[in-house]
DRENPA-3360 file (N, C-alpha, C; in nm, 2 decimals, always signed):
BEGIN
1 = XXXXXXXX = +0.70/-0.80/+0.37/+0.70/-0.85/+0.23/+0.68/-0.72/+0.15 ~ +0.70/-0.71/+0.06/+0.76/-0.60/-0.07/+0.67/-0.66/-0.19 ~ +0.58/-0.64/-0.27/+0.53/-0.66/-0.35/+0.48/-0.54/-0.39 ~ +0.49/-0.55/-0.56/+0.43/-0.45/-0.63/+0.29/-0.48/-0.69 ~ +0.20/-0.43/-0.71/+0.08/-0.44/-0.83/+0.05/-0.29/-0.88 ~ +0.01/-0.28/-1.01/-0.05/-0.16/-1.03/-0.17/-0.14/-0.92 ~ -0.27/-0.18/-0.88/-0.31/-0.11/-0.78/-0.27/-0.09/-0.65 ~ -0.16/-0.15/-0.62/-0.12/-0.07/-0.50/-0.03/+0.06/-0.52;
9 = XXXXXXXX = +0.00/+0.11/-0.63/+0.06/+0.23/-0.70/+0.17/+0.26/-0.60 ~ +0.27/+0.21/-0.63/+0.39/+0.26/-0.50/+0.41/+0.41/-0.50 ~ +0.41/+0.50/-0.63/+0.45/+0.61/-0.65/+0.33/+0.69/-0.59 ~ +0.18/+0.64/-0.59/+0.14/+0.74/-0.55/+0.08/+0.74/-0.40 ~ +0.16/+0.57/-0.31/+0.10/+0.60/-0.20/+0.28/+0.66/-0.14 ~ +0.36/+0.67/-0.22/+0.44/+0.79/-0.17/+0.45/+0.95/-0.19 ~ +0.32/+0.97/-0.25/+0.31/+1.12/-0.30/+0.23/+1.12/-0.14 ~ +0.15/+1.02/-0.11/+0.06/+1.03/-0.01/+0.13/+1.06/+0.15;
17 = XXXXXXXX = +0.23/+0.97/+0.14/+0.31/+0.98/+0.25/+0.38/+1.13/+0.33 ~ +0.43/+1.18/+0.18/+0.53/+1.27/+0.19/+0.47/+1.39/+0.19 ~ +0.37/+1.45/+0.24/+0.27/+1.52/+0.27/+0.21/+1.61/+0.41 ~ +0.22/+1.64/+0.47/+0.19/+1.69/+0.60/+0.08/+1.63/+0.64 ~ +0.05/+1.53/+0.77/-0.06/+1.48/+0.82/-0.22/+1.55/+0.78 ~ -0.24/+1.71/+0.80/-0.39/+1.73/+0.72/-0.37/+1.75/+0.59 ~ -0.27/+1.71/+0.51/-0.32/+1.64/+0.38/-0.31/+1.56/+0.31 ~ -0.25/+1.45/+0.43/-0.26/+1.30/+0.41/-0.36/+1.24/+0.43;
25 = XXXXXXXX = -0.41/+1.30/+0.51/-0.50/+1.19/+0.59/-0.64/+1.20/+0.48 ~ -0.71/+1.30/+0.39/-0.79/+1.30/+0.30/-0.76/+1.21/+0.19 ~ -0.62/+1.24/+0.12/-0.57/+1.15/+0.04/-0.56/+1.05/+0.06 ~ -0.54/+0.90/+0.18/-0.51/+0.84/+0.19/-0.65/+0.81/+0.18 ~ -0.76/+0.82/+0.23/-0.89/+0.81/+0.27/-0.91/+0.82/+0.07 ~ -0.92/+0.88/+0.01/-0.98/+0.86/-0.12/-0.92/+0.74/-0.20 ~ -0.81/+0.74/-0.14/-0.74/+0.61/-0.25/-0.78/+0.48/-0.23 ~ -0.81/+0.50/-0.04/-0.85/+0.36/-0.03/-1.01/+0.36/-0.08;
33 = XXXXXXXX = -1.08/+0.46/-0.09/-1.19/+0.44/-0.12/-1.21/+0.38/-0.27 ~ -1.09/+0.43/-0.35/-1.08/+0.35/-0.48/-1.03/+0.23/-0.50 ~ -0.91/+0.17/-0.43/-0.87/+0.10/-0.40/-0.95/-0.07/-0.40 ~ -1.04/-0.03/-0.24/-1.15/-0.14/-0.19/-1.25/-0.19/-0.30 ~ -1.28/-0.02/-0.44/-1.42/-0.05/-0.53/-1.32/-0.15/-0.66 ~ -1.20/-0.18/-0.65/-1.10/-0.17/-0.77/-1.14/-0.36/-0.79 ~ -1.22/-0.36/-0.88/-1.24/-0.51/-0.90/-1.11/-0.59/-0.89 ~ -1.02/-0.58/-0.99/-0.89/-0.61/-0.99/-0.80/-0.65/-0.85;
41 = XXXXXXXX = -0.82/-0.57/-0.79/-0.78/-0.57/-0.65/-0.85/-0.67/-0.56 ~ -1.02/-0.65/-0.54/-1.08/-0.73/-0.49/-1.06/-0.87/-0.52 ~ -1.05/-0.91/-0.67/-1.03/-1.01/-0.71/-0.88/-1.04/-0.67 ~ -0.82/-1.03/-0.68/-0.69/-1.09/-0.66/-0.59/-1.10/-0.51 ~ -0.67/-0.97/-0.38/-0.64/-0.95/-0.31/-0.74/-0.93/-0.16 ~ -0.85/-0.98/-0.20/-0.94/-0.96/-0.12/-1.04/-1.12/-0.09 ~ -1.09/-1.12/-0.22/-1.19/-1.24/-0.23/-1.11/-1.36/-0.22 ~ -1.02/-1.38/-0.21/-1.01/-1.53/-0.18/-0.95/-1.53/-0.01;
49 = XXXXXXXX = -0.95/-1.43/+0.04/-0.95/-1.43/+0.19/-1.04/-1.44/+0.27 ~ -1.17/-1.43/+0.18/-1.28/-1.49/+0.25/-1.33/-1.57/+0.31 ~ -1.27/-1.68/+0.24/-1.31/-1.84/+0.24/-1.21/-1.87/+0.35 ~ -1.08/-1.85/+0.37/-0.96/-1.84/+0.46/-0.98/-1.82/+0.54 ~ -1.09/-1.71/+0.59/-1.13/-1.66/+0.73/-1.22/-1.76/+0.79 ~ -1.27/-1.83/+0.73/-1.37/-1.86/+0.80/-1.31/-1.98/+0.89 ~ -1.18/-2.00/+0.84/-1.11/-2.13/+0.94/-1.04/-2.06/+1.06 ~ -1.03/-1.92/+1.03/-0.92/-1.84/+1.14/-0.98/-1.85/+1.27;
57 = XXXXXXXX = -0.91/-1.83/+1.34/-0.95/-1.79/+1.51/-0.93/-1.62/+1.54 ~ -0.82/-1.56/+1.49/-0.80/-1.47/+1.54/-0.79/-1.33/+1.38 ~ -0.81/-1.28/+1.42/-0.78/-1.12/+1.31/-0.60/-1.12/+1.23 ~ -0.58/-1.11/+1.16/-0.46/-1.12/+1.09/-0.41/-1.02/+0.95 ~ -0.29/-0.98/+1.01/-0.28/-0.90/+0.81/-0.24/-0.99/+0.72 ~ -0.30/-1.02/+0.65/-0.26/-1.12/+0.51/-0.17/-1.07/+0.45 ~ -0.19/-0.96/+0.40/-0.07/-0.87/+0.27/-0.05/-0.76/+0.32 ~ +0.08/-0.74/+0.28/+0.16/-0.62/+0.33/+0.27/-0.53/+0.24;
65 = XXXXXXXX = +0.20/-0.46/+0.19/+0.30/-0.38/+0.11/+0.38/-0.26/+0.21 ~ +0.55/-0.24/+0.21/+0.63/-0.16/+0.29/+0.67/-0.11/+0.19 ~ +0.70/+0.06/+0.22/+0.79/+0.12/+0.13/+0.96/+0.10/+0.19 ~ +0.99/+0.09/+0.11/+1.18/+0.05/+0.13/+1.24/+0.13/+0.28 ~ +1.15/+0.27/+0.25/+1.24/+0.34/+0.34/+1.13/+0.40/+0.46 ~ +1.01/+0.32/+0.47/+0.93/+0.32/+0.62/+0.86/+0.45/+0.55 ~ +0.82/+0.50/+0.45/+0.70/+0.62/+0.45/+0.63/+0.60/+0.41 ~ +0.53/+0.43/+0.42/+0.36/+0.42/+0.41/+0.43/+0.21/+0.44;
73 = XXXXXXXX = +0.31/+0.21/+0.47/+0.27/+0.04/+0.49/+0.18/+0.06/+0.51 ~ +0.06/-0.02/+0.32/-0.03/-0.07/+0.31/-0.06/-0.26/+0.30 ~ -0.16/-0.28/+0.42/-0.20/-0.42/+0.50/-0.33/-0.45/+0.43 ~ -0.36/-0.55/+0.41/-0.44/-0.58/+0.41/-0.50/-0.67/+0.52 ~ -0.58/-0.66/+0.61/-0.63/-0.72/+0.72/-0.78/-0.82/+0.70 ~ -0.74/-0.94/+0.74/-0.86/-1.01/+0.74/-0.88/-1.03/+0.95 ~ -1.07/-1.01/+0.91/-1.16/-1.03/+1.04/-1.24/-1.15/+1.00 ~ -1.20/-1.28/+1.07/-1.32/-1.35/+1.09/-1.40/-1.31/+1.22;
81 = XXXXXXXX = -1.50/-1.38/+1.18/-1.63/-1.32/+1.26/-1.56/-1.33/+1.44 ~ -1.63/-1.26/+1.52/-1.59/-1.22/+1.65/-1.50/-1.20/+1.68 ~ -1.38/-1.13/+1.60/-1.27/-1.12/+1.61/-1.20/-0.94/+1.61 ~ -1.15/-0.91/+1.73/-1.11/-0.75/+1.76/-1.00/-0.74/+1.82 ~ -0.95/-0.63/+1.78/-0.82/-0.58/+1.81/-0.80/-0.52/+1.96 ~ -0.75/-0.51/+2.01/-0.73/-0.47/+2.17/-0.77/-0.30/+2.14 ~ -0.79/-0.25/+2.26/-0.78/-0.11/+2.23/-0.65/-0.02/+2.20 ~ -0.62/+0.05/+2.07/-0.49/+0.10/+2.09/-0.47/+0.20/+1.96;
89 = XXXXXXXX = -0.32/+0.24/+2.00/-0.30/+0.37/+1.90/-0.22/+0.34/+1.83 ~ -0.15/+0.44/+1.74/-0.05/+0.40/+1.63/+0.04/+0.53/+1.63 ~ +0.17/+0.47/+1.63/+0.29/+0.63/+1.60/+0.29/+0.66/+1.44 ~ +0.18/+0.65/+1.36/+0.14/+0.71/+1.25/+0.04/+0.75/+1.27 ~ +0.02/+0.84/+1.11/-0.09/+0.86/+1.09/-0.18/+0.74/+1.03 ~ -0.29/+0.69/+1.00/-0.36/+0.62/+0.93/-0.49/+0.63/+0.86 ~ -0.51/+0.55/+0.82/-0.65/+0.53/+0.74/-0.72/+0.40/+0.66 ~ -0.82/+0.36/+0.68/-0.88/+0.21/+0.66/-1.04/+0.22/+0.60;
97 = XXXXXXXX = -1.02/+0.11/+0.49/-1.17/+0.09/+0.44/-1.16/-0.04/+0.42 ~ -1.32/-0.04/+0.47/-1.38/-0.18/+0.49/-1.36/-0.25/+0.30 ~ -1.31/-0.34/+0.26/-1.29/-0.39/+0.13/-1.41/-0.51/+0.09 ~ -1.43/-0.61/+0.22/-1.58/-0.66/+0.20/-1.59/-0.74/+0.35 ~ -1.73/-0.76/+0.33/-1.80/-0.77/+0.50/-1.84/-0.62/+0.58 ~ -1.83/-0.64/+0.70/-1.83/-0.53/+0.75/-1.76/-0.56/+0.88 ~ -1.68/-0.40/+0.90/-1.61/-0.42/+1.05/-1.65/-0.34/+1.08 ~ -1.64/-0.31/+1.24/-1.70/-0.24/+1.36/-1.58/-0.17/+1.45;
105 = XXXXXXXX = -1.57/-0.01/+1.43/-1.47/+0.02/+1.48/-1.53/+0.14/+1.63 ~ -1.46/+0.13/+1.73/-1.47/+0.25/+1.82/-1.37/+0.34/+1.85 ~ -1.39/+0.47/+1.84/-1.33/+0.56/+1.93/-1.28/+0.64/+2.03 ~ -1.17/+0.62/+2.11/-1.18/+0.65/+2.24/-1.08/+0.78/+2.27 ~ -1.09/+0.88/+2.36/-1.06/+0.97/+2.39/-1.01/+0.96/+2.51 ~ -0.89/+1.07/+2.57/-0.78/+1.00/+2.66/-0.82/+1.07/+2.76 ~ -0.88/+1.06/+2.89/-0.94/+1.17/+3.03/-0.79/+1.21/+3.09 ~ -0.68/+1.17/+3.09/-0.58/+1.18/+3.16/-0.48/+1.24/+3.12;
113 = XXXXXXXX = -0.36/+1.36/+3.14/-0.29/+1.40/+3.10/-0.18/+1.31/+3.03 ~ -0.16/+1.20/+3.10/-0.03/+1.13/+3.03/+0.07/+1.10/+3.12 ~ +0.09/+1.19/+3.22/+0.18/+1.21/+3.29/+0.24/+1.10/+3.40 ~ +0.10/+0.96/+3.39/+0.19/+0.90/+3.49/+0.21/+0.79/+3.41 ~ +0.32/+0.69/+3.42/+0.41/+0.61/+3.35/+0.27/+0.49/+3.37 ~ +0.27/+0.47/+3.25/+0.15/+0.32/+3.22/+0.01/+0.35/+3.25 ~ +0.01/+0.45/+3.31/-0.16/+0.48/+3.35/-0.29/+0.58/+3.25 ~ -0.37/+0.55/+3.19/-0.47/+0.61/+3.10/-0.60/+0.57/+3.15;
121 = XXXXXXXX = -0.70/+0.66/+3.14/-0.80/+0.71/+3.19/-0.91/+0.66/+3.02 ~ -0.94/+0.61/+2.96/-1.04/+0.62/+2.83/-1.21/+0.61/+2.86 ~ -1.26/+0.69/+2.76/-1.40/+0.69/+2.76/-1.42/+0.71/+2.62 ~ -1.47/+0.58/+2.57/-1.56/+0.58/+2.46/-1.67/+0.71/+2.42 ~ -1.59/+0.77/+2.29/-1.64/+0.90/+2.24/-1.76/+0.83/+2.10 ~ -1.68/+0.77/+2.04/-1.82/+0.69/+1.93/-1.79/+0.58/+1.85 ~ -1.87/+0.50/+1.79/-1.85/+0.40/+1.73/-1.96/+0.38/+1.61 ~ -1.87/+0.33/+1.49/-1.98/+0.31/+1.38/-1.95/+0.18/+1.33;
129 = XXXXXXXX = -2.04/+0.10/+1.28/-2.02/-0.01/+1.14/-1.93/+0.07/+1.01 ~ -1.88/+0.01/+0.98/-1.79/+0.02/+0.79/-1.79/-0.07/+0.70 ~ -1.87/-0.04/+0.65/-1.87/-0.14/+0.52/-1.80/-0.10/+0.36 ~ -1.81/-0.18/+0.28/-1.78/-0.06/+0.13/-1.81/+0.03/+0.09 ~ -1.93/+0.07/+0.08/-1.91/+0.17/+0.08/-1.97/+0.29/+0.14 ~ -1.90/+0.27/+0.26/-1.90/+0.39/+0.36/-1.78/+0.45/+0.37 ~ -1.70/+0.43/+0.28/-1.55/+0.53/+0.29/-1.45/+0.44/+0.35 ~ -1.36/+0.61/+0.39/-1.25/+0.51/+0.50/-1.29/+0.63/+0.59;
137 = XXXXXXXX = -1.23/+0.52/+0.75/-1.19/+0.60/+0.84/-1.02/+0.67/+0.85 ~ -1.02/+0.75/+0.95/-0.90/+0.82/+0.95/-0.84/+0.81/+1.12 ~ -0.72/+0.79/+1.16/-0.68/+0.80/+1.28/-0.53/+0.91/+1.25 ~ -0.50/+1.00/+1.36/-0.41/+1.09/+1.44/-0.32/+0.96/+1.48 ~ -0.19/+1.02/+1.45/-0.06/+0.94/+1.56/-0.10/+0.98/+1.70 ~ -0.07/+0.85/+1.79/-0.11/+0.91/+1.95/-0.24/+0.89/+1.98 ~ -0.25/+1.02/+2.10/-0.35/+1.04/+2.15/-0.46/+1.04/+2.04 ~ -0.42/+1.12/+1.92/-0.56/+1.14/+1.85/-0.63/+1.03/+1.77;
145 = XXXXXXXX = -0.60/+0.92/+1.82/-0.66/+0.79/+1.72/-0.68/+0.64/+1.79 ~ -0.68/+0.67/+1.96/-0.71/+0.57/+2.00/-0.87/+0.46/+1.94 ~ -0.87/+0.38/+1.94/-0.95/+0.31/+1.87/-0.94/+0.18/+1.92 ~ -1.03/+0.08/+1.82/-1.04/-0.07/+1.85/-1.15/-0.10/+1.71 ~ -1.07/-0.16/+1.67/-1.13/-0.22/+1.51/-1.17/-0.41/+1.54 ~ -1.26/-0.41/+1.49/-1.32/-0.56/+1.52/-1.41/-0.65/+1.41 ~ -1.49/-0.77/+1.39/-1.61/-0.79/+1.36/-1.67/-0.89/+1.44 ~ -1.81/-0.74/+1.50/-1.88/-0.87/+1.59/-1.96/-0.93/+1.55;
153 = XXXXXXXX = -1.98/-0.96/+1.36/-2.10/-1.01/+1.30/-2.05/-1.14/+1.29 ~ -2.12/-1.22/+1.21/-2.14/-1.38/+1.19/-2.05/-1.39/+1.05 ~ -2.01/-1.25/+0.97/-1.93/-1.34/+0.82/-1.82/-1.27/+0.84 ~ -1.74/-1.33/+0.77/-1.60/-1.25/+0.77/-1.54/-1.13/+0.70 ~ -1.46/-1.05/+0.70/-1.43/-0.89/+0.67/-1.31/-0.90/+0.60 ~ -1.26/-0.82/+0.53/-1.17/-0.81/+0.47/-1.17/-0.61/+0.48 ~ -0.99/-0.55/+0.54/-1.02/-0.40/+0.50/-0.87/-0.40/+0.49 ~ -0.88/-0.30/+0.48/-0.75/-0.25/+0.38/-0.69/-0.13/+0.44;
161 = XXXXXXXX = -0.56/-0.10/+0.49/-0.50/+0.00/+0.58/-0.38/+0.07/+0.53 ~ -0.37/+0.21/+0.54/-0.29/+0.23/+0.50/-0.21/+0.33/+0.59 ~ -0.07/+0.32/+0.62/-0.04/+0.39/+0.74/+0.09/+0.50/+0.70 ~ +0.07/+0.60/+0.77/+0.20/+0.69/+0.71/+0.35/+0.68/+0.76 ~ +0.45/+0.79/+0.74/+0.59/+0.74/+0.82/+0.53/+0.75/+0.97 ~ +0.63/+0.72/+1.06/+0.57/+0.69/+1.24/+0.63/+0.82/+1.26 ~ +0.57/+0.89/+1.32/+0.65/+1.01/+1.44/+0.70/+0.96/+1.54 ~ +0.68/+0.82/+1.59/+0.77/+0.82/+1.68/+0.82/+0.72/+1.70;
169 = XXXXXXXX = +0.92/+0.63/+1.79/+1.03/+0.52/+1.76/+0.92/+0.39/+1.78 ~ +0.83/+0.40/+1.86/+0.74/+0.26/+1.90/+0.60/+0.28/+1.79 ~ +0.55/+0.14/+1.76/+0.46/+0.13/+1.68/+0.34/+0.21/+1.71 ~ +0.29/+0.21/+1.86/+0.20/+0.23/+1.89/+0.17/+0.22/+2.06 ~ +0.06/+0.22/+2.10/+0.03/+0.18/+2.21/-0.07/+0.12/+2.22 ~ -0.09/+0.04/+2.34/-0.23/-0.11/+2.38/-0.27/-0.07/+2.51 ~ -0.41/-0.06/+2.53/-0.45/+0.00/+2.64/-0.57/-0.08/+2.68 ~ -0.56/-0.13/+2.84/-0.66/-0.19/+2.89/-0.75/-0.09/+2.98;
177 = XXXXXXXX = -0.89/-0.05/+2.91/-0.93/+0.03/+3.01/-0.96/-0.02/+3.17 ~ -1.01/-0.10/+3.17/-1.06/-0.21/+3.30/-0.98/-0.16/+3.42 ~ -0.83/-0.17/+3.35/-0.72/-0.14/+3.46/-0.68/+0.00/+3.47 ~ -0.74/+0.07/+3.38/-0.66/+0.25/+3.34/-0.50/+0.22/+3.31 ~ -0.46/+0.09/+3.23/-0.33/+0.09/+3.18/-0.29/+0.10/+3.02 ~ -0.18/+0.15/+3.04/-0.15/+0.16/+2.87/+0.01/+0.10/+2.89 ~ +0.04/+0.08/+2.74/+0.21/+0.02/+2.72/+0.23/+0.05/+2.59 ~ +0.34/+0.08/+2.54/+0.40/+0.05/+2.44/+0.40/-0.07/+2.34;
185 = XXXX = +0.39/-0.07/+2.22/+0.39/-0.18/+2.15/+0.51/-0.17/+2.04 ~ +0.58/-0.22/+2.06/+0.71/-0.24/+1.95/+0.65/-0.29/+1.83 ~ +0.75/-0.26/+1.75/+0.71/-0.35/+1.59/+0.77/-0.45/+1.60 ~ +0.71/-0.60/+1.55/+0.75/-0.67/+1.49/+0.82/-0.73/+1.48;
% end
């Protein structure tokens, strides 16, 4: 879906895009930090997904702004409570702030070279709570941004993502550590 608002500023999350990854990834991180505080925004794109969540079962993007020609897609994601994303990476760059509630994201770093077809090695490097105002976080295409975003609290979350063009043909990757496997994730 394609929708405009003044606060999603199409022009300037393509100044953001078109940028070399270390000086995207700051930029994108401030805008969402203004973005998430933007009453306007809150109000019209945030707060009434609250009440929505609490009937969900599973984590979902509600709103999705795409640029025409694939150089940013900003989501808006709603978490009801105990609700997390599998462990996995992104063929962009990215960045996310909590808009209201709080979500719980971890870190994971890759022990294995890569080299064997479906197999990865992960060890949890760190993990914090995000709330509003604690910023955004920031993820590397690839290896540099494995992760797992979630909420294991009792109310529901609302955050806001913003992602850059993809370096590479697949969305991402989904990785079960249990088994030391990893796969491709196509878009959509």
């Amino acid at each position: 879906m394609m929708t405009t608002t003044s606060a999603t500023n199409a022009g300037g999350l393509q100044s953001i895009s078109g940028v070399p990854t270390d000086r995207a990834l700051p930029r994108a991180a401030a805008f969402l930090k203004v973005l998430v505080q933007d009453r306007s925004f809150l109000r019209s794109h945030v707060l009434p997904l609250l009440e929505e969540a609490r009937n969900a079962d599973a984590w979902y993007v509600a709103q999705r702004w795409d640029d025409p020609d694939r150089a940013y897609s900003l989501q808006v994601f709603v978490w009801p409570a105990g609700t997390r994303t599998m462990i996995h990476d992104h063929g962009a760059w990215g960045a996310y702030a909590c808009a209201a509630g709080t979500v719980f994201e971890e870190r994971y770093e890759r022990l294995d070279d890569g080299s064997q077809f479906e197999h990865a090695r992960l060890r949890e490097t760190w993990h914090l709570p995000w709330s509003p105002q604690d910023g955004a976080s920031t993820v590397l295409p690839g290896d540099g941004g494995i992760h797992r975003v979630g909420n294991p609290y009792d109310a529901p979350a609302v955050s806001v993502h913003l992602y850059g063009p993809r370096k590479s043909p697949i969305d991402g990757r989904d990785y079960e550590p249990s088994r030391d496997y990893v796969c491709d994730r196509v878009e959509d």
